[in-house]
DRENNUDREN-349326 format. One record per atom (N, C-alpha, C): x negated, y, z negated; atom name; residue in three letters. Coordinates in nm, 4 decimals. Layout:
<node><x>X</x><y>Y</y><z>Z</z><atomo>CA</atomo><residuo>ALA</residuo></node>
...
end
This chain:
<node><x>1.6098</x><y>-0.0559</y><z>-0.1665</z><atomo>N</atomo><residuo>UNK</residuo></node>
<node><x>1.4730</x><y>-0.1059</y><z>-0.1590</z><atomo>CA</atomo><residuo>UNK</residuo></node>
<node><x>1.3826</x><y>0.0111</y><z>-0.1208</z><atomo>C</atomo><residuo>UNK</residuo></node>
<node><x>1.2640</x><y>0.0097</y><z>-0.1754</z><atomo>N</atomo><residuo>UNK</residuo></node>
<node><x>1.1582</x><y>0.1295</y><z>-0.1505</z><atomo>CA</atomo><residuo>UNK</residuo></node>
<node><x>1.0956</x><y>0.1003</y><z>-0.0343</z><atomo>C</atomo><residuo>UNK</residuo></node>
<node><x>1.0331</x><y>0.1901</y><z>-0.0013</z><atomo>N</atomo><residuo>UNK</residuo></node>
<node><x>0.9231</x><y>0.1779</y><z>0.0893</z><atomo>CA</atomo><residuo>UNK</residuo></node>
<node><x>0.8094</x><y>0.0562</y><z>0.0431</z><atomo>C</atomo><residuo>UNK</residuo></node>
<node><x>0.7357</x><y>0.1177</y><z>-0.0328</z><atomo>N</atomo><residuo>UNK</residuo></node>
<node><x>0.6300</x><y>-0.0189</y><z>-0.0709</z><atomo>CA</atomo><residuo>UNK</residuo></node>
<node><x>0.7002</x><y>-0.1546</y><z>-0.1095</z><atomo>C</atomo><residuo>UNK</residuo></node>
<node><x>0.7568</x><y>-0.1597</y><z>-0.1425</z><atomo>N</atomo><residuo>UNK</residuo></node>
<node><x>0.8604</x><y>-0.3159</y><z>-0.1760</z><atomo>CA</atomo><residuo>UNK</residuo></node>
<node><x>0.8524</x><y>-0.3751</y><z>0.0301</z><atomo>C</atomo><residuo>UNK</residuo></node>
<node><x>0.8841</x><y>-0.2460</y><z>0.0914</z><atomo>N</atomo><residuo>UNK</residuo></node>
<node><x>0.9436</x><y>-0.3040</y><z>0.2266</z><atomo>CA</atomo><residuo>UNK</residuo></node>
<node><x>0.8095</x><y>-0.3516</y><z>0.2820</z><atomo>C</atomo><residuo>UNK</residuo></node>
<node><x>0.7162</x><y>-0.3115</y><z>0.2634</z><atomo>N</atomo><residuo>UNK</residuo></node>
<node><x>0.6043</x><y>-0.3644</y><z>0.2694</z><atomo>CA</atomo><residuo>UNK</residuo></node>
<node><x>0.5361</x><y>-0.4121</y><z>0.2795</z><atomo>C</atomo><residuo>UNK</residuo></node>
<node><x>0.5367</x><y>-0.4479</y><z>0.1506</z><atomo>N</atomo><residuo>UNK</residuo></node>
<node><x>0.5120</x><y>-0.5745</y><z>0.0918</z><atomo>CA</atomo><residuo>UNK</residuo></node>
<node><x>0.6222</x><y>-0.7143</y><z>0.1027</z><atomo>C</atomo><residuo>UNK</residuo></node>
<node><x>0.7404</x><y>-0.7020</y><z>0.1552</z><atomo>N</atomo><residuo>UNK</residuo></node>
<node><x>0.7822</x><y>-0.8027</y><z>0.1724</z><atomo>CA</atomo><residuo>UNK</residuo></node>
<node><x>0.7406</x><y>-0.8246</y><z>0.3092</z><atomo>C</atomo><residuo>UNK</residuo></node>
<node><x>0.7619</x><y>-0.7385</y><z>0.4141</z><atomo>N</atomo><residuo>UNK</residuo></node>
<node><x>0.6996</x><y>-0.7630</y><z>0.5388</z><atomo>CA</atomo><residuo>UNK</residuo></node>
<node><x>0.5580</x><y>-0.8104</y><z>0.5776</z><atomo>C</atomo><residuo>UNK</residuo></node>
<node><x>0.4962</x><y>-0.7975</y><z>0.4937</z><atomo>N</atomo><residuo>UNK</residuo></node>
<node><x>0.3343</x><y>-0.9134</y><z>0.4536</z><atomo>CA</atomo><residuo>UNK</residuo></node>
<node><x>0.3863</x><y>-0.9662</y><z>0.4349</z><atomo>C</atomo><residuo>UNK</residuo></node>
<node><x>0.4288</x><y>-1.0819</y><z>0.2998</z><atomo>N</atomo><residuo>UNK</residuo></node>
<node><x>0.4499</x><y>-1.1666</y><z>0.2603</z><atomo>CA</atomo><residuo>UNK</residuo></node>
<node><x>0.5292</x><y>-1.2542</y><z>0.3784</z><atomo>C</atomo><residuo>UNK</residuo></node>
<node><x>0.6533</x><y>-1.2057</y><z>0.4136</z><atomo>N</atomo><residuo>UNK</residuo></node>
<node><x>0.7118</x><y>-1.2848</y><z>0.5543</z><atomo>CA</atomo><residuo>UNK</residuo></node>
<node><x>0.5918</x><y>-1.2998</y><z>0.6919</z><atomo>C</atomo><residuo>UNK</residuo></node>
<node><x>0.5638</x><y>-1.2224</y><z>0.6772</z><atomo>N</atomo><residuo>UNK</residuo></node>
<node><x>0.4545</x><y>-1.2283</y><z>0.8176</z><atomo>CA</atomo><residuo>UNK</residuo></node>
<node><x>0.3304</x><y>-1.3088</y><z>0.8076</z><atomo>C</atomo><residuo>UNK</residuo></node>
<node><x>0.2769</x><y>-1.2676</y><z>0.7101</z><atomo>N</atomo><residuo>UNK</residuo></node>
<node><x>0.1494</x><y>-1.3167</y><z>0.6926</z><atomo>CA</atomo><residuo>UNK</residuo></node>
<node><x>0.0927</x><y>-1.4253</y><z>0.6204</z><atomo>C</atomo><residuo>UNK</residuo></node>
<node><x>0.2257</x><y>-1.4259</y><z>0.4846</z><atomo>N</atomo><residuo>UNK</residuo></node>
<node><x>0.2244</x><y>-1.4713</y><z>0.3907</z><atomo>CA</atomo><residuo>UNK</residuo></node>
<node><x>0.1322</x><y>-1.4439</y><z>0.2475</z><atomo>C</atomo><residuo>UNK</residuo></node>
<node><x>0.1042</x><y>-1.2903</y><z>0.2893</z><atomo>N</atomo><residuo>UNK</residuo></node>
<node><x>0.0149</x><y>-1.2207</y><z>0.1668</z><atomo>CA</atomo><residuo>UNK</residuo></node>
<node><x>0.0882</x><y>-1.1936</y><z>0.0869</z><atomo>C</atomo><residuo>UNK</residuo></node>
<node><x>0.0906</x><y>-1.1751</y><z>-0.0765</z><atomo>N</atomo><residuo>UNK</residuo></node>
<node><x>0.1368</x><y>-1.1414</y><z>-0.1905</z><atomo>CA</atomo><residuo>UNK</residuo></node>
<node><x>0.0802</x><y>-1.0443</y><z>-0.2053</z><atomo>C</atomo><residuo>UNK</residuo></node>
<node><x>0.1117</x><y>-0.8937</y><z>-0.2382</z><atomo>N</atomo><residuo>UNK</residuo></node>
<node><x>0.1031</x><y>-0.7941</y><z>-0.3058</z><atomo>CA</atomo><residuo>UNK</residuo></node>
<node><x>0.2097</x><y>-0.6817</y><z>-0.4082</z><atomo>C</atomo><residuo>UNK</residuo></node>
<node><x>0.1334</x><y>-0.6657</y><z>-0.5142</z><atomo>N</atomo><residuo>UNK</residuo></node>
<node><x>0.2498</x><y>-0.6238</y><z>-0.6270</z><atomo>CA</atomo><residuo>UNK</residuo></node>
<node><x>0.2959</x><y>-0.4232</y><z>-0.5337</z><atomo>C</atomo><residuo>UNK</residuo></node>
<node><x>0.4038</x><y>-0.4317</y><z>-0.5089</z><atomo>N</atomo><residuo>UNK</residuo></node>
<node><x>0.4200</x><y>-0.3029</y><z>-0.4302</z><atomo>CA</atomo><residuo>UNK</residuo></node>
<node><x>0.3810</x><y>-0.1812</y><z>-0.5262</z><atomo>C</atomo><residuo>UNK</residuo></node>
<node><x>0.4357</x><y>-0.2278</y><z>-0.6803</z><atomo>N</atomo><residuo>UNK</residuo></node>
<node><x>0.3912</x><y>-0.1078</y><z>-0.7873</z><atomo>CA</atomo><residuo>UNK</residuo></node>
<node><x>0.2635</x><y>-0.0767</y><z>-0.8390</z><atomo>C</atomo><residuo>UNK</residuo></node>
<node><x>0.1466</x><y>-0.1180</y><z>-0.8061</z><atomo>N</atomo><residuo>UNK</residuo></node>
<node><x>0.0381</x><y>-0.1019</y><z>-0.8008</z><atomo>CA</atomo><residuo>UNK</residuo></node>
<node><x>-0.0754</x><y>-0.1805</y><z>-0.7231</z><atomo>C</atomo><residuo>UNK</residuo></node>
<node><x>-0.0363</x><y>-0.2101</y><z>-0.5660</z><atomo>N</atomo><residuo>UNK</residuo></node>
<node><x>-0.1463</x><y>-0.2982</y><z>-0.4826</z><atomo>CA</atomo><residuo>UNK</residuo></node>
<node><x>-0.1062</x><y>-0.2186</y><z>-0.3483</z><atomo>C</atomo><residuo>UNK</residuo></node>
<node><x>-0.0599</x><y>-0.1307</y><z>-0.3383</z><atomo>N</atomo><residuo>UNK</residuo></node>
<node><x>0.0137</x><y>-0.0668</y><z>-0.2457</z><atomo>CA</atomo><residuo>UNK</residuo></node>
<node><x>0.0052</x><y>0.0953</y><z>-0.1800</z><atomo>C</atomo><residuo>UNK</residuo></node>
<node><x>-0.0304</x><y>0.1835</y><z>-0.1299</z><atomo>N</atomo><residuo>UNK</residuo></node>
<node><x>-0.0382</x><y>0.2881</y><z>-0.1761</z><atomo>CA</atomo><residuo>UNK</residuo></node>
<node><x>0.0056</x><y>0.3632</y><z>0.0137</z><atomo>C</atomo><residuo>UNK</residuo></node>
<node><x>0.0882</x><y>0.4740</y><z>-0.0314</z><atomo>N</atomo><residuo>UNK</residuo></node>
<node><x>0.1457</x><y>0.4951</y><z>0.1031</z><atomo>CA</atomo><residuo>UNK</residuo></node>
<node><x>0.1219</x><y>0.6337</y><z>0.1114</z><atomo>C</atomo><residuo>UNK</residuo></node>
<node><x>0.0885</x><y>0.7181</y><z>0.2403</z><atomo>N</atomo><residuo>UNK</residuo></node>
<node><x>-0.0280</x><y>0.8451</y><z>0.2478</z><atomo>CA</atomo><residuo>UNK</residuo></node>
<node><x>0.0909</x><y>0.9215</y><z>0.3412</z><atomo>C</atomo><residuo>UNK</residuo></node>
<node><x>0.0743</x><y>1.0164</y><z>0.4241</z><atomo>N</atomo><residuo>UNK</residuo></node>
<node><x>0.0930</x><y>1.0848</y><z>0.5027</z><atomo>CA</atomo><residuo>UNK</residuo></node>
<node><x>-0.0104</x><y>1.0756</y><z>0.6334</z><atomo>C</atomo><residuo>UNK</residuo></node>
<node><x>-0.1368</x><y>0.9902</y><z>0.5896</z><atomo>N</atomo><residuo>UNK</residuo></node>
<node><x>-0.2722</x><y>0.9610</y><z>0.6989</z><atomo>CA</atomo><residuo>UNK</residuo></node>
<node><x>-0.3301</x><y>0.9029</y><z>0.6515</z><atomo>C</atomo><residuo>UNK</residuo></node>
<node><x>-0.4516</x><y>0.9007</y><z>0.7397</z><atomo>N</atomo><residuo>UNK</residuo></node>
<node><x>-0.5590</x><y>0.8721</y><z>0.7331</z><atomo>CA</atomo><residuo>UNK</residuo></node>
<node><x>-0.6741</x><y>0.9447</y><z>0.6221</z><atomo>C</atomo><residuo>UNK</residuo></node>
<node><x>-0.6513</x><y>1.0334</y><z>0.6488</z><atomo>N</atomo><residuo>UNK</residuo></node>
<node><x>-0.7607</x><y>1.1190</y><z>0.6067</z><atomo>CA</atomo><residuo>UNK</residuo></node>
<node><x>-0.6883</x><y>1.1141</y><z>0.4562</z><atomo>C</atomo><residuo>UNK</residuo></node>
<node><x>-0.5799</x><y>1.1814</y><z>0.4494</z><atomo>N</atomo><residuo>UNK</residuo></node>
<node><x>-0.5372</x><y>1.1711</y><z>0.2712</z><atomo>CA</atomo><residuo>UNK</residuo></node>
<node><x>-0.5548</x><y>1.0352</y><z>0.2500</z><atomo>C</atomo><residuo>UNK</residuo></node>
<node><x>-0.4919</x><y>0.9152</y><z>0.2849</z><atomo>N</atomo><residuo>UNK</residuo></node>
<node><x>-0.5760</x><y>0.7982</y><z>0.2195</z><atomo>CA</atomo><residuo>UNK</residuo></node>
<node><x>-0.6757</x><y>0.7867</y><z>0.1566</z><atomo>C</atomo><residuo>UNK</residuo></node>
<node><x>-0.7927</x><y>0.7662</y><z>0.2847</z><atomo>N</atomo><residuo>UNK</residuo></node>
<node><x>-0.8924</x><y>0.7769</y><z>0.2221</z><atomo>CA</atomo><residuo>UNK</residuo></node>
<node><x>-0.9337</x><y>0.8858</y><z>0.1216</z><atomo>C</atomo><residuo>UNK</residuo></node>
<node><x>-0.9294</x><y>0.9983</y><z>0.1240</z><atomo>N</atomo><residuo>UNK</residuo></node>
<node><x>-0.9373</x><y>1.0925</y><z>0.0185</z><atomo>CA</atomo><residuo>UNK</residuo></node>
<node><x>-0.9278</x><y>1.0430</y><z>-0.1370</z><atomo>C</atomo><residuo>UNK</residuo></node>
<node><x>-0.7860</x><y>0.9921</y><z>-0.1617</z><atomo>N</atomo><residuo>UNK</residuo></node>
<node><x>-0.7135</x><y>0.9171</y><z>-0.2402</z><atomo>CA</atomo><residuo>UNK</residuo></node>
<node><x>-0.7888</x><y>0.8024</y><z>-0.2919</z><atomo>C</atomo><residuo>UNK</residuo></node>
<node><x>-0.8280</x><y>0.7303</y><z>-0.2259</z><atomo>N</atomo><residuo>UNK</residuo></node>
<node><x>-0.9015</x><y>0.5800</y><z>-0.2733</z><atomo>CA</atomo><residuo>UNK</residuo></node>
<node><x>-1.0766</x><y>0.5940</y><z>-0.3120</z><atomo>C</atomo><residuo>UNK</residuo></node>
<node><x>-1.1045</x><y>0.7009</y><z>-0.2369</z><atomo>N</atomo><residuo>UNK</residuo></node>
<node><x>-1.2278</x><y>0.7723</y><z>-0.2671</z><atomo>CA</atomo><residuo>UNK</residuo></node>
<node><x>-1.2782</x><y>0.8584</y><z>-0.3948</z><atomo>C</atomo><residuo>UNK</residuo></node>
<node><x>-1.1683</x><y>0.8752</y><z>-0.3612</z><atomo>N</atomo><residuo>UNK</residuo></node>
<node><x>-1.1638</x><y>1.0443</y><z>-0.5128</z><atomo>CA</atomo><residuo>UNK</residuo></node>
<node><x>-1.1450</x><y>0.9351</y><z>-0.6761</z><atomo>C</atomo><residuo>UNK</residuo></node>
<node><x>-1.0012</x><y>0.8288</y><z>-0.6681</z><atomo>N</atomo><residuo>UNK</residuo></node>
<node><x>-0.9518</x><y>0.7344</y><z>-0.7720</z><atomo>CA</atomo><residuo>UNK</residuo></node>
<node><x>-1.1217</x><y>0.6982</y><z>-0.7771</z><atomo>C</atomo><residuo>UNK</residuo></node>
<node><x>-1.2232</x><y>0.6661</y><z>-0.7441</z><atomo>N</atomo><residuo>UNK</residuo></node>
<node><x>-1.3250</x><y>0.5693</y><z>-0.8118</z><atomo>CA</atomo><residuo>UNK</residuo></node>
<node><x>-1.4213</x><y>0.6307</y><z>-0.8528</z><atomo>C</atomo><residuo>UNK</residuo></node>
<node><x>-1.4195</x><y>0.7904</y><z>-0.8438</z><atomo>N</atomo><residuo>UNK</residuo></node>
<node><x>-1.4866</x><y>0.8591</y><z>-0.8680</z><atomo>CA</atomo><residuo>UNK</residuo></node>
<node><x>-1.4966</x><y>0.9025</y><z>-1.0429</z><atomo>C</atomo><residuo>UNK</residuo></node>
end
């Protein structure tokens, strides 16, 4: 099992949120690269 799969199942058990791990998901090294990342994609 991947990381984002683990994830996303751990929402889904917890919270009961659905998210597709192969594209609703996205896993950084931080903060700052995150955002970078989600900033830069809409550009």
């Amino acid at each position: 099992m991947g990381l984002r799969q683990a994830i996303a199942d751990t929402l889904a058990n917890k919270y009961g949120l659905q998210y597709d791990s192969a594209t609703e998901i996205l896993v950084t090294n931080g903060v700052t690269e995150g955002g970078f990342c989600c900033n830069y994609c809409n550009y």
